[in-house]
C-alpha positions in Angstrom: 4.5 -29.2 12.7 3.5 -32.7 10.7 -0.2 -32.0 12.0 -0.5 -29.3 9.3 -0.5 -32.1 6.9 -3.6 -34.2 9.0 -6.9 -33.7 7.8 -8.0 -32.9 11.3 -6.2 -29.4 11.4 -7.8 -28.3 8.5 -11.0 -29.4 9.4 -10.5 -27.7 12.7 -8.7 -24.2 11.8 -9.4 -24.1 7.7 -12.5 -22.2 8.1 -10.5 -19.9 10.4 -7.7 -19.3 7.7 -10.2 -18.8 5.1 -11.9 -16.3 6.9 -8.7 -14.8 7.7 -7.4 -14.7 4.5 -10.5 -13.2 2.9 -10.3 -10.5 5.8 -6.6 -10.1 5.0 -7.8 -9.6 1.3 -10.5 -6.9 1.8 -8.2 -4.4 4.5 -5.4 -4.8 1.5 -7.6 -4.3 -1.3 -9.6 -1.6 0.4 -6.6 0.5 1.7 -4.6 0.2 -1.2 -7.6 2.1 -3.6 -7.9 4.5 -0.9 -4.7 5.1 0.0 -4.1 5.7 -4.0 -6.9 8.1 -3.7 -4.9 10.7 -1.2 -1.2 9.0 -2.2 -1.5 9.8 -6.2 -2.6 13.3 -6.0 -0.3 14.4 -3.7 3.0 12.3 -5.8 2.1 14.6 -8.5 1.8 17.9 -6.9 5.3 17.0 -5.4 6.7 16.5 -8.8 4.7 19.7 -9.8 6.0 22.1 -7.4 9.2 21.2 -7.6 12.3 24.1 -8.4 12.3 22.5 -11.8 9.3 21.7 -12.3 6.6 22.8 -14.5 4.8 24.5 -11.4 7.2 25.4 -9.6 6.0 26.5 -5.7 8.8 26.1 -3.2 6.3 27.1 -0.1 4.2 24.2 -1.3 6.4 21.8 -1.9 7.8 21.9 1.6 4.6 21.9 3.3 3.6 18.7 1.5 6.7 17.0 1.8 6.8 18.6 5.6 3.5 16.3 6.2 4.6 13.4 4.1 7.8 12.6 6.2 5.2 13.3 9.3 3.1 10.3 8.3 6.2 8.3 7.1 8.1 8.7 10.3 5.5 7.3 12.5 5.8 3.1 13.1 2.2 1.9 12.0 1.6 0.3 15.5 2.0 4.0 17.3 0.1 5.7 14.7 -3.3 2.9 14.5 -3.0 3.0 18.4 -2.8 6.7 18.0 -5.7 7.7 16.0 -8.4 5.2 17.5 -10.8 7.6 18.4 -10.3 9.6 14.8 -10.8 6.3 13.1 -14.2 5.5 15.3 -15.6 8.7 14.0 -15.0 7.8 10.4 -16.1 4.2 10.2 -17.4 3.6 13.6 -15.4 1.1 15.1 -11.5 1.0 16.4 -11.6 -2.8 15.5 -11.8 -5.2 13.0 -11.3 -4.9 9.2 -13.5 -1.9 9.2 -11.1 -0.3 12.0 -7.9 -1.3 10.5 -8.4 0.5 6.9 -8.4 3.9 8.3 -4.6 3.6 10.0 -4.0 1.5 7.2 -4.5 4.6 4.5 -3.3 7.1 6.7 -0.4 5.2 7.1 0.4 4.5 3.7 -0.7 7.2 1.8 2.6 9.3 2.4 4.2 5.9 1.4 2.3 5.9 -1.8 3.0 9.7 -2.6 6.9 9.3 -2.5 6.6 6.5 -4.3 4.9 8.1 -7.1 7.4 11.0 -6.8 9.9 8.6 -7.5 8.3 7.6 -10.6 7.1 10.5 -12.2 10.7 12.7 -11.3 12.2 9.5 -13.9 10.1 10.7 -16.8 12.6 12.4 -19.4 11.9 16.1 -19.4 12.7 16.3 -22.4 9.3 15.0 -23.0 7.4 17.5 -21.1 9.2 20.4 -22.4 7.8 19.1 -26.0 4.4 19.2 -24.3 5.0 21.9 -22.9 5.9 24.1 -26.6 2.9 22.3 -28.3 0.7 24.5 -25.4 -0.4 21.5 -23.2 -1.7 22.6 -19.7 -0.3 21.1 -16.6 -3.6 18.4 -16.5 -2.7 17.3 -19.8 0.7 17.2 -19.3 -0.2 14.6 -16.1 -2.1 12.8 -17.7 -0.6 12.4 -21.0 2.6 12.4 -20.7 3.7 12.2 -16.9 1.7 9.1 -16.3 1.6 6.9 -19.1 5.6 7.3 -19.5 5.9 6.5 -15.5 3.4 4.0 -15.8 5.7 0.7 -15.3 7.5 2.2 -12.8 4.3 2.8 -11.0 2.9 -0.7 -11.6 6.4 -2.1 -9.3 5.7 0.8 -7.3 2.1 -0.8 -6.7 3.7 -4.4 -5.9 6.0 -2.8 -2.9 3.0 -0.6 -1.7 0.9 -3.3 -1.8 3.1 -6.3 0.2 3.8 -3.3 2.2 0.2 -2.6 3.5 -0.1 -6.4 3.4 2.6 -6.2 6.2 1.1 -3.7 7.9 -2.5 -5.8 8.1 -0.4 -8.5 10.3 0.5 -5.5 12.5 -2.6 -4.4 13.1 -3.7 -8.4 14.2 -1.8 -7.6 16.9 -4.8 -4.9 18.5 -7.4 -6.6 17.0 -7.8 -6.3 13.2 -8.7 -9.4 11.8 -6.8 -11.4 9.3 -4.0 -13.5 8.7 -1.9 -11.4 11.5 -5.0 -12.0 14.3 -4.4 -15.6 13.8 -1.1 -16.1 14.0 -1.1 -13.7 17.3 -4.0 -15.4 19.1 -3.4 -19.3 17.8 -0.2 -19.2 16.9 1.8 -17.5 19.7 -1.3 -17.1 22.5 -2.7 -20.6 22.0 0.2 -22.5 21.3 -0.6 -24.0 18.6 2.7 -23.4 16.0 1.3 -24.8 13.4 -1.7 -21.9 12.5 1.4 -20.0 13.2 3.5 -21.8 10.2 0.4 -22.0 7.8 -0.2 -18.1 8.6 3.9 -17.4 7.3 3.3 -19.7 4.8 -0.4 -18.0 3.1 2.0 -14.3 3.6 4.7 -15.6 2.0 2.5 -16.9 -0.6 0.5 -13.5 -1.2 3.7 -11.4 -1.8 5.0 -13.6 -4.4 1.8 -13.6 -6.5 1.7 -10.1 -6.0 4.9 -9.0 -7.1 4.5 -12.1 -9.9 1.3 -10.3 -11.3 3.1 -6.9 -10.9 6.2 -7.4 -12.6 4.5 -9.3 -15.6 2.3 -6.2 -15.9 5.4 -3.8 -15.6 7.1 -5.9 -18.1 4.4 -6.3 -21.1 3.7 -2.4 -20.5 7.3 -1.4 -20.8 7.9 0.2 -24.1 12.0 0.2 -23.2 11.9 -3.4 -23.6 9.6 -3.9 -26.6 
């Protein structure tokens, strides 16, 4: 494990974490807006069509939460595995960073929308009923007042979602995705070589705690409760 510390590791392997990490980078950052994208709208419509809430559609709000607990229920590695030939015809490939975005958002998109549930069922409703008597339609109401009162809730919610599809990208090394995960798998555990296996824990480990760093100072400084 010492050798990690030798300049002849890095010089052998630190192009390979580079690359890796930047790979690891892109499928996060790229999953997470799109996941966001389908995740978001469909948070809000559950919160919407709720019994007690402002649009209340029971039909609706079962068939959405029906599919939501669909994708949620599914382990990542089944589902990626599971949808190759779907995520081909969208991005043309079943590999690689471009191949591993598409599980990557279907996978955490139902994720995303329970977690914005979460959030936006915490906003006081006293709030929205004032809305509501000063004649503000339901797009107003979600964007004036149902987001921007949820919004530090949504900003930790973003940290978890985030070291969560982060997880999921070392899954998907394990089929051939790229990234930090692809390393550890082929050098680490196929190669024997335990120290690419350490440094690839090690750059994880580090990720999550900037991320949820960042996150939490964001949630904090935007939190009018502690202001």
């Amino acid at each position: 494990m010492l050798e990690i510390f030798a300049p002849e590791f890095w010089s052998q392997y630190g192009g390979l974490l580079l690359d890796g990490t930047w790979d690891t980078l892109v499928m996060v950052v790229l999953s997470t807006l799109f996941a966001y994208l389908l995740g978001l709208p469909l948070g809000v419509a559950l919160v919407l069509t709720q019994p007690h809430g402002i649009r209340p559609n029971r039909a609706v709000n079962r068939l959405l939460g029906w599919i939501i607990n669909i994708g949620r229920s599914l382990p990542f590695i089944i589902l990626m595995i599971a949808i190759m030939d779907f995520t081909k015809l969208i991005v043309g490939t079943k590999i690689g960073v471009r191949g591993a975005i598409v599980p990557l958002v279907v996978s955490a998109a139902p994720f995303i929308a329970r977690m914005v549930e979460t959030s936006l069922s915490e906003v006081d409703a006293g709030v929205i009923e004032a809305a509501q008597s000063m004649g503000a339609s339901t797009l107003q109401i979600v964007w004036k007042v149902y987001l921007p009162e949820a919004k530090p809730s949504l900003v930790l919610g973003g940290a978890i979602s985030i070291v969560t599809i982060l997880a999921y990208t070392a899954i998907a090394g394990a089929v051939g995705a790229g990234g930090l995960g692809d390393l550890a798998i082929r050098y680490g555990y196929q190669r024997k070589v335990p120290s690419m296996m350490l440094v690839t824990v090690v750059f994880l480990i580090v990720l999550v705690q900037i991320i949820q760093f960042v996150f939490s100072c964001v949630s904090n400084r935007i939190d009018k409760r502690l202001k």
